[in-house]
Kinemage of the C-alpha trace (Angstrom):
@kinemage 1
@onewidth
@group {chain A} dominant
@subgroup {mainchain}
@vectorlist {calphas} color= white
{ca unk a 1} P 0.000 0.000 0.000
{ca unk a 2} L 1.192 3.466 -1.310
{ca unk a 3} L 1.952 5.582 2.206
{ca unk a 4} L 0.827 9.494 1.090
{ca unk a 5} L 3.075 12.195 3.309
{ca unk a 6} L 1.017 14.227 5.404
{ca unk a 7} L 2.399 17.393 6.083
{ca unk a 8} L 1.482 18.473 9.506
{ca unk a 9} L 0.712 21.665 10.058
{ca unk a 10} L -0.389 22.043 13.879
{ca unk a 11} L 0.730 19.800 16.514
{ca unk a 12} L -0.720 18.892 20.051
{ca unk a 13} L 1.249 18.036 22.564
{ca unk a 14} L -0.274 15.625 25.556
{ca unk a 15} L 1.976 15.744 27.990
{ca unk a 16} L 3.631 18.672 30.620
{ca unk a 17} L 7.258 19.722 31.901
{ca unk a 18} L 10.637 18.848 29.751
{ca unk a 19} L 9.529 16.239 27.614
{ca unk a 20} L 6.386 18.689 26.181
{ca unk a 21} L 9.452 21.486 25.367
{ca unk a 22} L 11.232 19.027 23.950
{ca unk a 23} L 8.513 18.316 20.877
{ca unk a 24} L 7.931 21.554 20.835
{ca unk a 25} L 11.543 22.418 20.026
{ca unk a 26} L 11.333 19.727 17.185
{ca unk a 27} L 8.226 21.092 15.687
{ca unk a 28} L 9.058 24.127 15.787
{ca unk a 29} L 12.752 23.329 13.772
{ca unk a 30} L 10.062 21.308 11.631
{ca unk a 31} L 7.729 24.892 10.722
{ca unk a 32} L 4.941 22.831 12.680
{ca unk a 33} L 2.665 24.742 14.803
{ca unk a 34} L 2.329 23.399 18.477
{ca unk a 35} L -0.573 23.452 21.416
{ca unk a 36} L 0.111 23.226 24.890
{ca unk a 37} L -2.598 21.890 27.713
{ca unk a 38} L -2.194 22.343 31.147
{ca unk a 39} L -4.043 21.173 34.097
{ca unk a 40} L -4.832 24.036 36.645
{ca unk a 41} L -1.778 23.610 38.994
{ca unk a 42} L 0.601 23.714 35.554
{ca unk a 43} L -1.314 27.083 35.203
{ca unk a 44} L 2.674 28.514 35.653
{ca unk a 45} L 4.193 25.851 34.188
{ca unk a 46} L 7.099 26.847 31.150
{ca unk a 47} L 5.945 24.056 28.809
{ca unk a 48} L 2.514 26.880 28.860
{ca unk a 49} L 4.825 29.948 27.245
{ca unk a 50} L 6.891 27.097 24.773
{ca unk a 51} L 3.944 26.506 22.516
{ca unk a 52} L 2.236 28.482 20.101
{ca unk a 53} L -0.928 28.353 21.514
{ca unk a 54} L -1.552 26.620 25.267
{ca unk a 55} L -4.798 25.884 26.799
{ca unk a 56} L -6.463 24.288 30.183
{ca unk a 57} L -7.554 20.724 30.168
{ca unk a 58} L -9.363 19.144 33.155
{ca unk a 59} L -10.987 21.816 34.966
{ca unk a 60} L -12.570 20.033 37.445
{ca unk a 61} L -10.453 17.025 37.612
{ca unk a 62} L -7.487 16.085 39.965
{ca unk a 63} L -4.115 17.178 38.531
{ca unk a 64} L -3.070 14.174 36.974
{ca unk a 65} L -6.506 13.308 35.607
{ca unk a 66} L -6.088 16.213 34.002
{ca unk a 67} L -3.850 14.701 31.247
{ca unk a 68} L -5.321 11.831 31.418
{ca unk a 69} L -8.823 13.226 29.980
{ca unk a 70} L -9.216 11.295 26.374
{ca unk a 71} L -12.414 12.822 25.303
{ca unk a 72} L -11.407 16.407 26.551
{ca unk a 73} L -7.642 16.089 24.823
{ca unk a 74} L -9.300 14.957 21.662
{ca unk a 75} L -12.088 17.629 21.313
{ca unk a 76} L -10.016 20.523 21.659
{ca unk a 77} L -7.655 18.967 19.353
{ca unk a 78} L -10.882 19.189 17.029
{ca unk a 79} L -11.953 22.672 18.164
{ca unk a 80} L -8.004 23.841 17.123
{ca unk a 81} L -7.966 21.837 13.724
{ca unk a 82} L -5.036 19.759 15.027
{ca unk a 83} L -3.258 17.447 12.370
{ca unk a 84} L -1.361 15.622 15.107
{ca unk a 85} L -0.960 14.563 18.540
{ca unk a 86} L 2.209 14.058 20.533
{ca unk a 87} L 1.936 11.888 23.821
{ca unk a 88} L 5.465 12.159 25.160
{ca unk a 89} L 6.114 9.441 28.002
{ca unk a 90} L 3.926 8.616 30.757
{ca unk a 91} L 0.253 9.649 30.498
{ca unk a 92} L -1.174 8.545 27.592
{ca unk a 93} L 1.812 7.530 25.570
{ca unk a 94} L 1.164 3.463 25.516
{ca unk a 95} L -2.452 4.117 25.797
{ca unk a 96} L -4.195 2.256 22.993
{ca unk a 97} L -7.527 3.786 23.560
{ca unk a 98} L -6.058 6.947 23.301
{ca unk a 99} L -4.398 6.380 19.614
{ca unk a 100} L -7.201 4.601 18.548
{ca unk a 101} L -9.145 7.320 19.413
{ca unk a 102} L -6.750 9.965 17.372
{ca unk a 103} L -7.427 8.163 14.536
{ca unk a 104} L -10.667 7.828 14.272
{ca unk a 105} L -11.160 11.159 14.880
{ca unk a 106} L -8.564 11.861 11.536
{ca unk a 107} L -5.765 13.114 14.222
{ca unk a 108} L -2.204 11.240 13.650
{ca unk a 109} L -0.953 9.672 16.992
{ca unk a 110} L 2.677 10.566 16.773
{ca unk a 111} L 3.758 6.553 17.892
{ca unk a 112} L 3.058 3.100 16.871
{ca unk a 113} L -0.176 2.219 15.334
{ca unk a 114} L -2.782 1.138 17.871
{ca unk a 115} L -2.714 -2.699 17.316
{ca unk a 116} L 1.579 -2.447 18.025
{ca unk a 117} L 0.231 -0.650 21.165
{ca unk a 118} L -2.164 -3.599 22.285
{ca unk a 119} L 0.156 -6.170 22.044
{ca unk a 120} L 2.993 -4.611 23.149
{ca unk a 121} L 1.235 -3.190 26.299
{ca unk a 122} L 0.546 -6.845 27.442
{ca unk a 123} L 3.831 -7.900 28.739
{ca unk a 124} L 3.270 -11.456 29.047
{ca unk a 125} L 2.258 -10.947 25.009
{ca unk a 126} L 5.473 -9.787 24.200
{ca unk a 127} L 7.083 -12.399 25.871
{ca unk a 128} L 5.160 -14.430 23.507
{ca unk a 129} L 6.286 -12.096 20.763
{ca unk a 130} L 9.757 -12.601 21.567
{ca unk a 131} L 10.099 -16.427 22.035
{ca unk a 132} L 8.321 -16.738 18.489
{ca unk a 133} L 11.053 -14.705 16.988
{ca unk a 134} L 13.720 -16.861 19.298
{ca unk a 135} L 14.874 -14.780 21.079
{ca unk a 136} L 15.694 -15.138 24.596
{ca unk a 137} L 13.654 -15.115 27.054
{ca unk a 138} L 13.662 -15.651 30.903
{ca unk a 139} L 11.944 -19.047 32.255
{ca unk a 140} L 8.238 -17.751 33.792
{ca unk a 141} L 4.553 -17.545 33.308
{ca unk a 142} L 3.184 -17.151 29.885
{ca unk a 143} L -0.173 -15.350 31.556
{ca unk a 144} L -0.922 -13.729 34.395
{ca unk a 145} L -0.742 -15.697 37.559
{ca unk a 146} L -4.179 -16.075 39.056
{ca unk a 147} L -3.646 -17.801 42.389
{ca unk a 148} L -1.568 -18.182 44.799
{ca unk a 149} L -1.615 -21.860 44.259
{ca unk a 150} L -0.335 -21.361 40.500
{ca unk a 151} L 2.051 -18.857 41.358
{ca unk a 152} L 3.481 -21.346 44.615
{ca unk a 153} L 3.585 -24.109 41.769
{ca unk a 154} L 5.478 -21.966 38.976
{ca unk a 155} L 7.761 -20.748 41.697
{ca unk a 156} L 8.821 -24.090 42.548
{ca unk a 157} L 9.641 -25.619 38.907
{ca unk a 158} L 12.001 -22.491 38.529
{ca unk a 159} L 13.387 -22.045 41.829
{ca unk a 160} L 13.919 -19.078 43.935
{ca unk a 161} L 14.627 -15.749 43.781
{ca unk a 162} L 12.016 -14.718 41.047
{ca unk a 163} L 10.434 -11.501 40.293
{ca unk a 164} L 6.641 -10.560 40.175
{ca unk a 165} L 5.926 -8.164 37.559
{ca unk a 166} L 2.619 -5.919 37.015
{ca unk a 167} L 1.406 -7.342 33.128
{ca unk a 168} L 0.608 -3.725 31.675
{ca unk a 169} L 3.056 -1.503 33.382
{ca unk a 170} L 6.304 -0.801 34.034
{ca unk a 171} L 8.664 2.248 35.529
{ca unk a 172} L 9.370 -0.514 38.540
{ca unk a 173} L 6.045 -0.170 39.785
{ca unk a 174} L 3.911 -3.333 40.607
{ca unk a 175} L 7.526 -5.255 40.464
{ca unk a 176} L 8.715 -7.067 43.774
{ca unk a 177} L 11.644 -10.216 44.102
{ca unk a 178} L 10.969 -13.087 45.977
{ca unk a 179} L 13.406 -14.962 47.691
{ca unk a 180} L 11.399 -17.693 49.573
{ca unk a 181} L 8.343 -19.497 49.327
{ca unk a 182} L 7.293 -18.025 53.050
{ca unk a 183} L 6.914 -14.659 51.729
{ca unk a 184} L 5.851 -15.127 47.801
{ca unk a 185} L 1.783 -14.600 49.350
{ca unk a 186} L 2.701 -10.820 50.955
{ca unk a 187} L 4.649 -10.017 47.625
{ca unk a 188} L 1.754 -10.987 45.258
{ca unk a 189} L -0.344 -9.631 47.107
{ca unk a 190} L 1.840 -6.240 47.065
{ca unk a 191} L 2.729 -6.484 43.529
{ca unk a 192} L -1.043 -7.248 42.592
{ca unk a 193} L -2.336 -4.161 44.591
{ca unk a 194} L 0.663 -1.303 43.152
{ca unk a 195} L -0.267 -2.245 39.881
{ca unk a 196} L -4.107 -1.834 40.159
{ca unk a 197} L -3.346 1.355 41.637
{ca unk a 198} L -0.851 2.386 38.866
{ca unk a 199} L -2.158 0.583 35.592
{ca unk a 200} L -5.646 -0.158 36.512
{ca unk a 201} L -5.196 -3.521 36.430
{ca unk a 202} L -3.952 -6.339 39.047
{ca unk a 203} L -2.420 -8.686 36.482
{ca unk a 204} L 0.560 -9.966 37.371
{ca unk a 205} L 3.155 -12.642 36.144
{ca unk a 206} L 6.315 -14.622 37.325
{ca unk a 207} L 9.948 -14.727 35.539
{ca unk a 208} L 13.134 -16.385 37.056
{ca unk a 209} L 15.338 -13.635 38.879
{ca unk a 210} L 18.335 -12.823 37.871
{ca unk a 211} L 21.141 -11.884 40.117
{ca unk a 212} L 23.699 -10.148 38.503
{ca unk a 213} L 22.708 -8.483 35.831
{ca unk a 214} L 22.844 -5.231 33.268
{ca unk a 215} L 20.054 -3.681 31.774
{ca unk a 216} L 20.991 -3.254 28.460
{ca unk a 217} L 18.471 -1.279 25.882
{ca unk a 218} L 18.738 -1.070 22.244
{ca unk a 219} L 16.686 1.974 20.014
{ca unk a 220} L 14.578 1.359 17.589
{ca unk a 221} L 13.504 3.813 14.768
{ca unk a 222} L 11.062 2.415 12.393
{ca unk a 223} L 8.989 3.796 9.377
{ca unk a 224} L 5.502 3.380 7.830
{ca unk a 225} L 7.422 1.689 4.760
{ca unk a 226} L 8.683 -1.195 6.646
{ca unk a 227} L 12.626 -0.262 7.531
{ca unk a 228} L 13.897 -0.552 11.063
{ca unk a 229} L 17.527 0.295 12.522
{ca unk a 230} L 18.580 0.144 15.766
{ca unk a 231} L 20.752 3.552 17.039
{ca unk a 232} L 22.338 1.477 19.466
{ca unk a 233} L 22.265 0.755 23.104
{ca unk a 234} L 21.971 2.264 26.712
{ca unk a 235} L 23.179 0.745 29.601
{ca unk a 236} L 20.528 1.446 32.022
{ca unk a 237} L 21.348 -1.011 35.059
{ca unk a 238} L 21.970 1.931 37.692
{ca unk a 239} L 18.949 1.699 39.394
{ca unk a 240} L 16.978 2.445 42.807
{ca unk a 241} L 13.867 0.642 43.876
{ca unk a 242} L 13.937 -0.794 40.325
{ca unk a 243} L 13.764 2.630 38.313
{ca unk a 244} L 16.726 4.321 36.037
{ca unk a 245} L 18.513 6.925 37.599
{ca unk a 246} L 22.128 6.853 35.477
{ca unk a 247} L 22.267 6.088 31.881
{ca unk a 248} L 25.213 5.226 29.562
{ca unk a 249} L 25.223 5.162 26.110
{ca unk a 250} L 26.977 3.316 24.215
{ca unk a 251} L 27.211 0.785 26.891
{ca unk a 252} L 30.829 -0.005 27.877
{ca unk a 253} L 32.511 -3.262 28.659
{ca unk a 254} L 30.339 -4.717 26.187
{ca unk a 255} L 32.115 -7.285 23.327
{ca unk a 256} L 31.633 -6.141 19.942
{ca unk a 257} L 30.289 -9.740 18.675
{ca unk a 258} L 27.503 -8.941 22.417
{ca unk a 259} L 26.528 -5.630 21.039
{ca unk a 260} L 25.217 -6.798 17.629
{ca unk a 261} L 23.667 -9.982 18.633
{ca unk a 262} L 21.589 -8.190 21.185
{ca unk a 263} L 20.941 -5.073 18.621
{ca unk a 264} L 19.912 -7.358 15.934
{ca unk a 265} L 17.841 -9.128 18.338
{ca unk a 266} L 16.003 -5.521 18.664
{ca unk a 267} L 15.568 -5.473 15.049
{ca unk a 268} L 14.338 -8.890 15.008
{ca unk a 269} L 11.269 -9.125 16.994
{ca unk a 270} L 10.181 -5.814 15.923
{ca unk a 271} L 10.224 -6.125 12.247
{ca unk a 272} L 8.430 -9.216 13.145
{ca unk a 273} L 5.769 -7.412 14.332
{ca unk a 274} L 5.836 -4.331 11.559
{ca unk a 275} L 7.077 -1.902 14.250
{ca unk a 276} L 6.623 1.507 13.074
{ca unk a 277} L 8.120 4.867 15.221
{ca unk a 278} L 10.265 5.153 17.831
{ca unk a 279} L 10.906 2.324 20.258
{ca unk a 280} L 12.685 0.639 23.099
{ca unk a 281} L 13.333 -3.170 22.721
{ca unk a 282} L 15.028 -4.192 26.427
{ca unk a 283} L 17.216 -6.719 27.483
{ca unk a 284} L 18.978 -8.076 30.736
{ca unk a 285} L 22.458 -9.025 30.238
{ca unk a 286} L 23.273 -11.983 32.999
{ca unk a 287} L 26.836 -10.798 34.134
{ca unk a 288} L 27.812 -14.228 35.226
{ca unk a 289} L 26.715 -16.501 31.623
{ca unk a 290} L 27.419 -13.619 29.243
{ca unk a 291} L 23.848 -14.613 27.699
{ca unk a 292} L 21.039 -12.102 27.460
{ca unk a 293} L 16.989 -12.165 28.153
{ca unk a 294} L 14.174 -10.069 26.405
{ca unk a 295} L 12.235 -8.537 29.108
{ca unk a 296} L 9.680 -5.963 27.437
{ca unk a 297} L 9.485 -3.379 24.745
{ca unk a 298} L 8.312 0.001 25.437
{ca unk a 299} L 6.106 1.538 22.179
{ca unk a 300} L 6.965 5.536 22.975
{ca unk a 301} L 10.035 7.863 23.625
{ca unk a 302} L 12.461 7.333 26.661
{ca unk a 303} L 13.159 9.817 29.115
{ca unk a 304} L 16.557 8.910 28.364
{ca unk a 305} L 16.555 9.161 24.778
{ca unk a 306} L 18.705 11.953 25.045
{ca unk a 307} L 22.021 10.101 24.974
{ca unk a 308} L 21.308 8.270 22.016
{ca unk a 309} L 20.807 11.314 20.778
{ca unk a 310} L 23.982 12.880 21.491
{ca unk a 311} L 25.916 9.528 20.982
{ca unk a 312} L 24.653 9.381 17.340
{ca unk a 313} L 23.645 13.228 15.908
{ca unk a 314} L 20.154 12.419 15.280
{ca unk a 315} L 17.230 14.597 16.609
{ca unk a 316} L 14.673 11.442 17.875
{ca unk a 317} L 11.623 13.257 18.508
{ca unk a 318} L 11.679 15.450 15.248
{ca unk a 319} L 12.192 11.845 13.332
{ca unk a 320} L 9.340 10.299 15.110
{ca unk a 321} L 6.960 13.417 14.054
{ca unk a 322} L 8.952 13.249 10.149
{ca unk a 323} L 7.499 9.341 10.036
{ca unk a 324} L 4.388 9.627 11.253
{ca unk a 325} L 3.925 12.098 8.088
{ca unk a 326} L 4.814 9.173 6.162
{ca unk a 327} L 8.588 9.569 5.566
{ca unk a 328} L 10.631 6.425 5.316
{ca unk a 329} L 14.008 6.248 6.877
{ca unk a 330} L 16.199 6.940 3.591
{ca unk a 331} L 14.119 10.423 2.684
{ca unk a 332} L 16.541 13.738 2.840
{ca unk a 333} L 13.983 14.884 5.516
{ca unk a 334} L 15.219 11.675 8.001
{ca unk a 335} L 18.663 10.954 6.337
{ca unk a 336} L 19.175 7.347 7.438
{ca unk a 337} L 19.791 5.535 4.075
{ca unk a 338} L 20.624 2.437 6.186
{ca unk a 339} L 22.280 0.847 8.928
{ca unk a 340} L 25.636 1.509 8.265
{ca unk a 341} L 24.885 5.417 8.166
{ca unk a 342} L 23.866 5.269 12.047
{ca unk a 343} L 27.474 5.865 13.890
{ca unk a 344} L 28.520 6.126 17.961
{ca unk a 345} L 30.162 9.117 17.591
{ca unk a 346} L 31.420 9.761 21.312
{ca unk a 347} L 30.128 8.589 24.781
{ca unk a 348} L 27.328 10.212 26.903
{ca unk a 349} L 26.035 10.260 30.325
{ca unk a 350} L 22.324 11.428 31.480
{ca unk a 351} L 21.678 11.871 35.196
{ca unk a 352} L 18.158 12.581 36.591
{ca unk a 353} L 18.482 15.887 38.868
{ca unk a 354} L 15.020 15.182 40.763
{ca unk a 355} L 13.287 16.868 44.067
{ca unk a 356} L 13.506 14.053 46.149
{ca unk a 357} L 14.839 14.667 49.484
{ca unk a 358} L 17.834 12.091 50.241
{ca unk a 359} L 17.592 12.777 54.324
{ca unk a 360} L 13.892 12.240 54.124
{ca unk a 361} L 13.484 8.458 52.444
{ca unk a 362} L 13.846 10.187 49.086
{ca unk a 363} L 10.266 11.386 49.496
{ca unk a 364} L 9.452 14.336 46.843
{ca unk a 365} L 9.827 17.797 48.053
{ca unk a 366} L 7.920 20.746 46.530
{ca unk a 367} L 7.429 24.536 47.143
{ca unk a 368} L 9.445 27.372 45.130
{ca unk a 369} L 12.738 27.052 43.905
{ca unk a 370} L 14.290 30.304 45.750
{ca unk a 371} L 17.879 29.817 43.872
{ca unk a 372} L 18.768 27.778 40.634
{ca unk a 373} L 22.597 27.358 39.285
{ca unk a 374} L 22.143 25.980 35.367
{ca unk a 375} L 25.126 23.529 34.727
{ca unk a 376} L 27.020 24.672 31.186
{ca unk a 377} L 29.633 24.707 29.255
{ca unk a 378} L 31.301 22.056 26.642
{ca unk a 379} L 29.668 18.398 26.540
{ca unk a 380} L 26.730 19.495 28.651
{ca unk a 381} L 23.070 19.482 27.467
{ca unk a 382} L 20.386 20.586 29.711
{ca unk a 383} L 16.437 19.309 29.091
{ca unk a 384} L 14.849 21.094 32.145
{ca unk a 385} L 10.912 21.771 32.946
{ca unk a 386} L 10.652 23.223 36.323
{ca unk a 387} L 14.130 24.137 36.809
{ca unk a 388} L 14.352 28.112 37.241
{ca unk a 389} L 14.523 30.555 40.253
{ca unk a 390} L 11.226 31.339 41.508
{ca unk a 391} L 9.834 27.682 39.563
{ca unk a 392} L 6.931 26.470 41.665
{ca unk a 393} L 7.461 22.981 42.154
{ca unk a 394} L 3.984 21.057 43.221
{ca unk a 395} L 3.012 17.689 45.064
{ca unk a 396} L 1.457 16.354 42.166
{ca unk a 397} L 3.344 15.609 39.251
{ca unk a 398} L 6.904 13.582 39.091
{ca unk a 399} L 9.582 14.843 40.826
{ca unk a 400} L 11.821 15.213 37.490
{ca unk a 401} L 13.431 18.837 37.381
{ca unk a 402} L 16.231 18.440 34.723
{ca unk a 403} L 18.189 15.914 32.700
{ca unk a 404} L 21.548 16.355 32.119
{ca unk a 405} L 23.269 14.699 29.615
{ca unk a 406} L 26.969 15.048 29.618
{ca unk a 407} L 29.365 13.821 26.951
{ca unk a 408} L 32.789 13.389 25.139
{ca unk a 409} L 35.029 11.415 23.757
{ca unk a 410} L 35.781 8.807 26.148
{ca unk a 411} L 34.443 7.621 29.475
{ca unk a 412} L 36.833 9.677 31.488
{ca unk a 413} L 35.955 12.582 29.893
{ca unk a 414} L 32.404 12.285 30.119
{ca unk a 415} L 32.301 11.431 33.513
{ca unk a 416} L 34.591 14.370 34.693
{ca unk a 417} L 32.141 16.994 32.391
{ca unk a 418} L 29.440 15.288 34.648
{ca unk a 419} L 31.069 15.775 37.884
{ca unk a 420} L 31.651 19.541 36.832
{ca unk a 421} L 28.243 19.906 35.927
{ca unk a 422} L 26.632 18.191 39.182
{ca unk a 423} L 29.056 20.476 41.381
């Protein structure tokens, strides 16, 4: 089928803070238009001022409801003739309801189409996904546990520790490892309840636990016209409580023969399932075997997309708006003829600069930000969305200020230019 390029000419954005300045930035380089919402408490917010035209969502809703309002985001994007929609990460972003919705209503979901957003969603699906493709997966449920009895049983044919996981979410929530058969009830039980609370749904399933291990993740950039590459990988295993706080890109200590089994692996299961847009295909490396385990993919843009940016020269977000207008890879508009064109060009770090208070169990803090020192200088990008003097910093939302990705041309480098700029 012939794929026609739609020219956008007014773009929505569906999100708040850095990562709604951040499409903004690309449509604008792009001549596109771009809309701002904002719930109530965002009334002060600088992703407001960054767009071309901003307006309230929600009024009446709790904050975070607020950009979680389908029908509301939708009919102003009708009311304001809106050719596209942008859903960041978070929110709506892996919503399928939410792209189908777009589409029937003639709006283009900047993302993967709705179906890749269905099946990917269901983790346990893509686990599916992945061992029909062969790759690698961990030893664990199929489907969501749904006793205690079946999860005691599939515990003991693969042996302790293992890890509960929340089916349709992700960010570490609705995750917990058990280590013993005494306390598996209390952790399902835990797992099961975060995740209704998070995701909306209890659904939980079981994989074998690895120790020692990396989180390796490989980006994925495909088009409408059925060409995928990866842009190499992260190394995102610095974690607390099961969520990124440090990642590397490329990833080092990593054999050259490692690196492109586990890329092509990327490439693999999604051209198997016509993956279209920007993507995250994730793997753990075990440290101890060498061998490596799919674990999920995530259908939107990373928070920490930014290093593969800086590692490679190429502007994700404004690529992911440039194919959903129906541009394949090789166009002068995208410029990736093939594989082979996509270089690592030098090393990068990005480090989460957050509001949560160390002395106080790493609880968020918010108020107003009385004084603000911006980090600068050579091999330092800032993507900030509260971070000013005077910034009002609420209860409500994440407690991301500002990413800073530092970089250069080797690992020492890079990590002094990030010492500078956290000091």
């Amino acid at each position: 089928m012939e794929i026609k390029i739609k020219k956008f000419k007014k773009l929505l954005v569906a999100n708040r803070s850095e990562i709604a300045i951040r499409v903004c930035r690309a449509a604008h380089e792009l001549g596109i238009n771009t809309v701002a919402i904002y719930s109530h408490e965002d009334r002060f917010a600088l992703h407001k001022f960054k767009a071309d035209e901003a307006y309230q969502i929600g009024k009446g809703n709790e904050p975070v409801k607020a950009y979680l309002d389908i029908d509301g985001i939708i009919q102003l994007a009708k009311e304001k003739e809106v050719d596209a929609i942008h859903p960041g990460y978070g929110f709506l972003s892996e919503n399928t309801r939410f792209a189908r919705t777009c589409e029937q209503a003639g709006i283009t979901f900047v993302g993967p189409r709705p179906e890749i957003l269905q099946m990917l969603g269901d983790k346990t699906s893509a686990r599916k996904i992945a061992g029909e493709s062969q790759i690698p997966i961990l030893s664990g449920s199929d489907h969501p546990v749904k006793s205690l009895d079946e999860a005691r049983e599939l515990c003991g044919k693969l042996g302790y520790p293992v890890i509960i996981k929340a089916a349709h979410g992700g960010g570490g929530r609705g995750m917990r490892v058990v280590r013993s058969e005494l306390e598996l009830g209390h952790r399902l039980n835990e797992a099961q309840r975060e995740s209704l609370a998070a995701f909306g749904s209890d659904e939980c399933f079981i994989e074998k636990y690895v120790e020692k291990a990396r989180h390796i993740e490989v980006q994925i950039l495909g088009d409408k016209h059925h060409n995928i590459v990866h842009l190499f990988e992260r190394d995102c295993s610095l974690q607390r409580r099961h969520q990124k706080v440090v990642e590397i890109a490329p990833a080092q200590n990593l054999e050259k023969s490692l690196r492109q089994r586990i890329c092509d692996a990327a490439v693999k299961i999604c051209k198997s399932v016509n993956y279209d847009n920007a993507g995250t295909v994730e793997f753990l490396l075990d440290t101890e075997t060498n061998k490596y385990y799919f674990i999920e993919i995530n259908p939107r843009i990373q928070v920490e997309h930014t290093v593969t940016e800086t590692i490679t020269g190429f502007d994700l977000v404004k690529r992911q708006i440039l194919i959903s207008e129906g541009f394949p890879l090789n166009s002068p508009e995208i410029r990736i003829p093939n594989q082979e064109a996509i270089q690592i060009n030098s090393i990068a770090f990005q480090c989460r600069i957050t509001t949560e208070d160390p002395s106080n169990k790493f609880i968020p803090d918010y108020g107003r930000i009385q004084h603000y020192r911006s980090a600068g200088g050579m091999g330092i990008r800032l993507d900030a969305g509260t971070a000013f003097s005077g910034a009002i910093v609420t209860p409500y939302y994440d407690s991301l200020l500002v990413k800073v990705t530092a970089f250069g041309t080797c690992f020492e480098e890079t990590a002094r230019r990030m010492d500078r700029a956290l000091h």
